[in-house]
N, C-alpha and C positions, 0 to 999 in steps of 0.2 A: 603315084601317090596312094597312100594307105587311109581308111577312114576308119574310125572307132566313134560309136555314140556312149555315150558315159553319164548315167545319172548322178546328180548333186557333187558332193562333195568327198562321197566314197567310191567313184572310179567303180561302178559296178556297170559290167556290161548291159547291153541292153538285148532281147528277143524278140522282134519285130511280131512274133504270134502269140506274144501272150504267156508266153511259158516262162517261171521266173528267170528273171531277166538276163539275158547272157548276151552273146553277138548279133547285131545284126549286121553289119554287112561287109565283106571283103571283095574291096574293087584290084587293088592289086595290092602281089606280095613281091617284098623286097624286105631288106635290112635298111635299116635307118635309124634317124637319131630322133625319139620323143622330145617332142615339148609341151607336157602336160599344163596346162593352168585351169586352175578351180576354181567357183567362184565360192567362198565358204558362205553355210548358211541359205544357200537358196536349191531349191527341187530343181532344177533348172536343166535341159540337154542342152550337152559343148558340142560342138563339131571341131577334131583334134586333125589340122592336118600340119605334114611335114612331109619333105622334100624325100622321091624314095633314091637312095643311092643308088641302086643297083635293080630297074623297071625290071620286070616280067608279063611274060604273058596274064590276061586276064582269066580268072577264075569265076566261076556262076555263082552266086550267094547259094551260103546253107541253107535249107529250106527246114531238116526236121532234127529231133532230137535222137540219140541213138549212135549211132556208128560215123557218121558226117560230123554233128557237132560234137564228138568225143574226136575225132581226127583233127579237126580245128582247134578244138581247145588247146591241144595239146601241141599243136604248132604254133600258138601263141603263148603258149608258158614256155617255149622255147626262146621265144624272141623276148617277152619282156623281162626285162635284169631287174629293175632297182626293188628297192626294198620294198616301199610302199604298195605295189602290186603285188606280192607276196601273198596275203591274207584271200585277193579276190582269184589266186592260181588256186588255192587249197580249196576253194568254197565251190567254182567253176567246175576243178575235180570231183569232189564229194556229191553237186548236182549230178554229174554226168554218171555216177557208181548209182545214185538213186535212182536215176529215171531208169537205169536198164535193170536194175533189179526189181521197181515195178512195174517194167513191163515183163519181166520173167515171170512177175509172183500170177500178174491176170492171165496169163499165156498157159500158166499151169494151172489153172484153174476152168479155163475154159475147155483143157486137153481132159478134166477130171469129170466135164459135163457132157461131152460129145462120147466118151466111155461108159456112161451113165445109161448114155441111149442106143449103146451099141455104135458107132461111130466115130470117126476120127480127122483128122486132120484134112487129109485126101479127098471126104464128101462133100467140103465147103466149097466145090462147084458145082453142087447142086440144091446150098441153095440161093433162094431165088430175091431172097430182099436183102442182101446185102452188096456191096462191091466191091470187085478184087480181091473176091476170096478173103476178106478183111472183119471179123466179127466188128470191129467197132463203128463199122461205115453202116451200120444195118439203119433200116427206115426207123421212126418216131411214129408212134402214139399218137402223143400231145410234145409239148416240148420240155416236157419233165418226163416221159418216160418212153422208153424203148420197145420195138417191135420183138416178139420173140422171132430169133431165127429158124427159118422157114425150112424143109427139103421135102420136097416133092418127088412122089411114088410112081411108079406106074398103076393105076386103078387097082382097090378090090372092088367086090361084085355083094351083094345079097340075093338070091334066088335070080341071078343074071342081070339084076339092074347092076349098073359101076356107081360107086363110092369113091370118094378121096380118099387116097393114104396119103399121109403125109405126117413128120414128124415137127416138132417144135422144139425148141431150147426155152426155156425161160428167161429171161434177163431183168435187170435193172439198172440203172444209172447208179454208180458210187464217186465220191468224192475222189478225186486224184488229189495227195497233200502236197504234192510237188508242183503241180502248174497248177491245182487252183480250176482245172478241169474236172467234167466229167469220164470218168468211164465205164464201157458197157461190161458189164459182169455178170455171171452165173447168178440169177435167181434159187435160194434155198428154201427147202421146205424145214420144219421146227429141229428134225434131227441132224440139219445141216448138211442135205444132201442134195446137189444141183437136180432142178425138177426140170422133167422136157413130158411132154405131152402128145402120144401114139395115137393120131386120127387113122380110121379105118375099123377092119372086123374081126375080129378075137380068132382065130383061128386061121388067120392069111398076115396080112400084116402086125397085129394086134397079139401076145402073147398074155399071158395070163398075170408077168410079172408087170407090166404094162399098165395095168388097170388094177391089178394090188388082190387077182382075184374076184372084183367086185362086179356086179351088172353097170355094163358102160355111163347109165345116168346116172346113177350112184356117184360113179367116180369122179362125173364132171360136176359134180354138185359135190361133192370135196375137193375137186381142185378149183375151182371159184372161189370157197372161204378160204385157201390156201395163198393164191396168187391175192386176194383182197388182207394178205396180212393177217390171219386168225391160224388157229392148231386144230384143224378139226382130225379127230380119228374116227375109224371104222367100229359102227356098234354091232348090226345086225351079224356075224359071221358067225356066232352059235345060233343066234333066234330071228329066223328070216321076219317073224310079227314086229319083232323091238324096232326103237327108232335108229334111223339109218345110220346118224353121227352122232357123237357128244363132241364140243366144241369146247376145249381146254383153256381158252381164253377167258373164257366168260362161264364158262361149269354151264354151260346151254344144252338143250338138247332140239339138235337139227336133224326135221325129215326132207328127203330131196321129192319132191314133185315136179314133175316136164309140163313144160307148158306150151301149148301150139300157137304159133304166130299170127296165125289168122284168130284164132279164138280171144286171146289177147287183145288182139284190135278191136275185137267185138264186145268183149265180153268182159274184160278187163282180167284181175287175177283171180281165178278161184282156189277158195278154202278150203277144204273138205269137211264136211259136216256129217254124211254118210257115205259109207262108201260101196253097201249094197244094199238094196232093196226093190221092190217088185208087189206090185197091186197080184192079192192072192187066189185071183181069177186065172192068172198066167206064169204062177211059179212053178218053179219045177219041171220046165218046160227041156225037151231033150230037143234040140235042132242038129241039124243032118248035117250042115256045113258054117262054115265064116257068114256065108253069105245072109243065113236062114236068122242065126243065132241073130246078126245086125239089123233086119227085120223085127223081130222080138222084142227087141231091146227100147226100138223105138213106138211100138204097139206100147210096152208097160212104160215110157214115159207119158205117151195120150191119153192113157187112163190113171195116172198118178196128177197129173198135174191140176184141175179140176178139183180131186177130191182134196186135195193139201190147201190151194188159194182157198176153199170154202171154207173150211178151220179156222184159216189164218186170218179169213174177214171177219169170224168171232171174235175175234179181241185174242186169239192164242198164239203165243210165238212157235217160230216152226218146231222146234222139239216137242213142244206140248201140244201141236198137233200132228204131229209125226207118234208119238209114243201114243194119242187117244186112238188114233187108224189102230196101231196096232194091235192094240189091247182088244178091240172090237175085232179083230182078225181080218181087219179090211186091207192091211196091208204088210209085209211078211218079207224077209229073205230072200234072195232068187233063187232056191231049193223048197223054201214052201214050212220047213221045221222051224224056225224059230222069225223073232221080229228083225226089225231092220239092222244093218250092222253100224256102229258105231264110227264115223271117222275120225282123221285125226286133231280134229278140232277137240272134239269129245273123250274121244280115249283115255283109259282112264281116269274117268273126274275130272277130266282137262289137263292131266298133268304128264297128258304123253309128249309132247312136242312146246317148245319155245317157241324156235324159228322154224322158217318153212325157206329153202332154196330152189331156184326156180332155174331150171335152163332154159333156154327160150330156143326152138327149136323150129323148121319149116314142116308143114302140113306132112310133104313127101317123107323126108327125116324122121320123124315119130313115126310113121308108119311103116316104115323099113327097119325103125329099129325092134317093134314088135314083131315083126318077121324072123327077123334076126333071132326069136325066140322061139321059134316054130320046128325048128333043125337041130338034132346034137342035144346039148344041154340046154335047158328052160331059158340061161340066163339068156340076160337080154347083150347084144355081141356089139352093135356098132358105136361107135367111137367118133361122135357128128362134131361139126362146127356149128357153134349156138350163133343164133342170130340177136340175143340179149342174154341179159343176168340178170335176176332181180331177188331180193331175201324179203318175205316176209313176216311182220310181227304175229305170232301166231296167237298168243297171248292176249294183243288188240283186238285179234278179230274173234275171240270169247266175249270179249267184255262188249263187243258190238252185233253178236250174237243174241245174247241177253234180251234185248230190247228190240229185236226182229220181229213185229206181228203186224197184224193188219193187210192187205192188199201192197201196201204202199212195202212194207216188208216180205212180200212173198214176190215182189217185183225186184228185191236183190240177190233172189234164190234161182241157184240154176240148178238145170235137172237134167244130165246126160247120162245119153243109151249108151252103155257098154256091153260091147258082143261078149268079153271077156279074153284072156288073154289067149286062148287055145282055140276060143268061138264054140266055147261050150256050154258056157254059163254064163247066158244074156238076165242084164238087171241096169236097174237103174243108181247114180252116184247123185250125189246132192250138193252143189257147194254155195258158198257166200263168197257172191262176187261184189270185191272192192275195186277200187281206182288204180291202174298203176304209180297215177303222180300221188296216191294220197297218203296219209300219215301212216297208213299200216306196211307200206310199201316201200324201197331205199332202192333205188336204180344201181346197183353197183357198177356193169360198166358206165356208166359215167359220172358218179361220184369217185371210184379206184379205178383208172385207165387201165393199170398191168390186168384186171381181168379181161380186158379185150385181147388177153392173146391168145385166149379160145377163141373168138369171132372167128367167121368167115375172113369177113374184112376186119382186119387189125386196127386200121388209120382209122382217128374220130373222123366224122365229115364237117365238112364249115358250119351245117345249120347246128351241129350238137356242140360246137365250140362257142357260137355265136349267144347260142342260148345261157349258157355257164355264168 
């Protein structure tokens, strides 16, 4: 005996998974004679049996769309004659021409992103979050968005330490208009080109076209407002000074600043307010090595900090006690020629930077990535997995700058040693440290999950779900 489930009163097959509704299920075929009855006017499923003339062996129910349900179909628009099925043979057909021509269209599109990255068909055994070789089976985010597809390296190194290589796809979840599904799809950046993302070190696994040219945190702080939805492009590539992006969305202008993990938990996000200066007792200091210069660095913050709180308990906000130090010559450049440098809070009249992008990075990782600047070219080489994202109002934290005096405001001032990037030119930086949860601040991984496919770890955890 033959079974057929049938909705309402239009004889439309049914799809036991969801997918507009076709067959669900063949226990046995034979020829035989229908006897359909409807019931008009109600949504209702019939169970249609009839006696089979001529039993056969049992067949396994269809399971998927594609080659199986287009071979069924079509031995059931063999068998059924009258006229009234008609309409649901042509409609049955025309499903089965759609779902394979969309899955050719995302098939060629995923072939057009793995070519992107140098890669093919062939590598999706290695990688590691998906199954069966199958892009659409890849792990979840959250459960609106998709993990980028993973493949894993064998190790680079930074002066012998090993690094993760490792490449990424980008993806996104897009509508299927045929089942009413999701599926997983090449992620585009603004000029429509599938984005994948080259962890490791610019000169081993990491090429130049890779990074776009750029110093590694540059680039991951364009690819964060990229995968969060914005058009940021590349500013600084005539004028290493100028701000790092302009963000087409919004006519902004973003600088990328890295931010340390442990500092972060400590210390919250800093601003930049200065970004060198040096009590002129100790400028112009020539140290011998890394080691000497970090020394130094930390000498002219113990004797900075003192004289700045004492200003600032006068009633002066830190600029107007930072600029009276100087004007006295108490306080000076870390070369000793002119006064403190301006950061990019400050720049220009305030009108160097909008936003500020943050990679959020491990202790070890910032500090390997400044290595990675030490060999070959200045720039900075490795290509980390962030441990957070976060953008801040750069704007907000002028207008909360303003109003920074007193003790109680040189208690949200922080004052770090920098050896300098070569450990040659030790000085001190200045920032205004705000709240990561406060208003100057926007979590992006987890307000936009997709920028979690830089993380380490991709998957949100239960406690950042729970909190949502």
């Amino acid at each position: 005996m033959r079974r057929f489930m049938f909705e309402g009163n239009g004889a439309r097959l049914i799809n036991e998974y969801g997918v507009p509704k076709q067959l669900i299920e063949l226990d046995k075929i034979g020829k035989y004679e229908r006897d359909i009855k409807f019931n008009p006017g109600k949504q209702i499923f019939k169970e249609i049996e009839a006696p089979a003339l001529q039993p056969q062996a049992k067949q396994e129910p269809i399971r998927k769309a594609g080659d199986d349900l287009e071979a069924a179909a079509n031995e059931i628009i063999g068998e059924l004659r009258d006229e009234a099925a008609y309409e649901e043979i042509v409609s049955l057909k025309d499903m089965v021409h759609g779902l394979r021509q969309r899955d050719a269209d995302v098939s060629a599109r995923w072939n057009d992103a793995l070519s992107q990255a140098g890669l093919s068909r062939e590598h999706l055994q290695h990688a590691s979050n998906i199954n069966s070789n199958d892009i659409q089976l890849v792990g979840n985010i959250d459960a609106r968005t998709p993990e980028a597809i993973q493949f894993d390296w064998s190790d680079d190194n930074v002066n012998g330490q090993s690094v993760a290589a490792q490449t990424r796809l980008h993806s996104r979840n897009e509508l299927n208009p045929l089942t009413g599904q999701m599926d997983v799809v090449p992620f585009m950046d603004a000029d429509n080109v599938p984005m994948y993302t080259q962890f490791g070190v610019r000169g081993q696994s990491v090429n130049d076209t890779d990074v776009q040219g750029m110093d590694s945190d540059e680039f991951l702080g364009k690819r964060m407002l990229e995968l969060a939805g914005q058009k940021p492009r590349r500013n600084n590539d005539a004028d290493v000074y100028a701000v790092d992006l302009v963000n087409d969305t919004n006519n902004s202008k973003v600088d990328v600043e890295m931010l340390k993990s442990n500092e972060l938990s400590r210390d919250g996000v800093g601003l930049q307010v200065y970004t060198e200066m040096a009590p002129a007792s100790l400028s112009g200091a020539k140290p011998r090595d890394y080691r000497e210069s970090q020394g130094i660095a930390r000498q002219m913050k113990e004797e900075l900090e003192p004289l700045i709180r004492k200003r600032m308990s006068e009633g002066l906000t830190v600029m107007d006690a930072i600029e009276s130090l100087s004007r006295e010559g108490v306080i000076t450049n870390s070369g000793g020629w002119s006064g403190p440098v301006e950061g990019k809070l400050l720049k220009e009249e305030g009108k160097y930077v909008d936003q500020l992008v943050h990679p959020v990075v491990s202790n070890k990782d910032a500090a390997l990535n400044l290595e990675s600047a030490r060999t070959g070219s200045r720039s900075r080489k490795y290509v980390m997995h962030l441990e957070g994202a976060l953008l801040s109002d750069a704007n907000a934290g002028k207008e909360a700058l303003e109003d920074l005096s007193g003790t109680s405001g040189f208690d949200q001032l922080s004052l770090r040693p920098m050896a300098g990037n070569n450990g040659t030119r030790p000085g001190v930086k200045a920032y205004l440290q705000v709240s990561p949860t406060g208003p100057e601040v926007t979590d992006l991984g987890r307000v936009l999950p997709a920028v979690r496919q830089l993380f380490k770890t991709q998957k949100k955890d239960l406690q950042v779900r729970r909190s949502e």
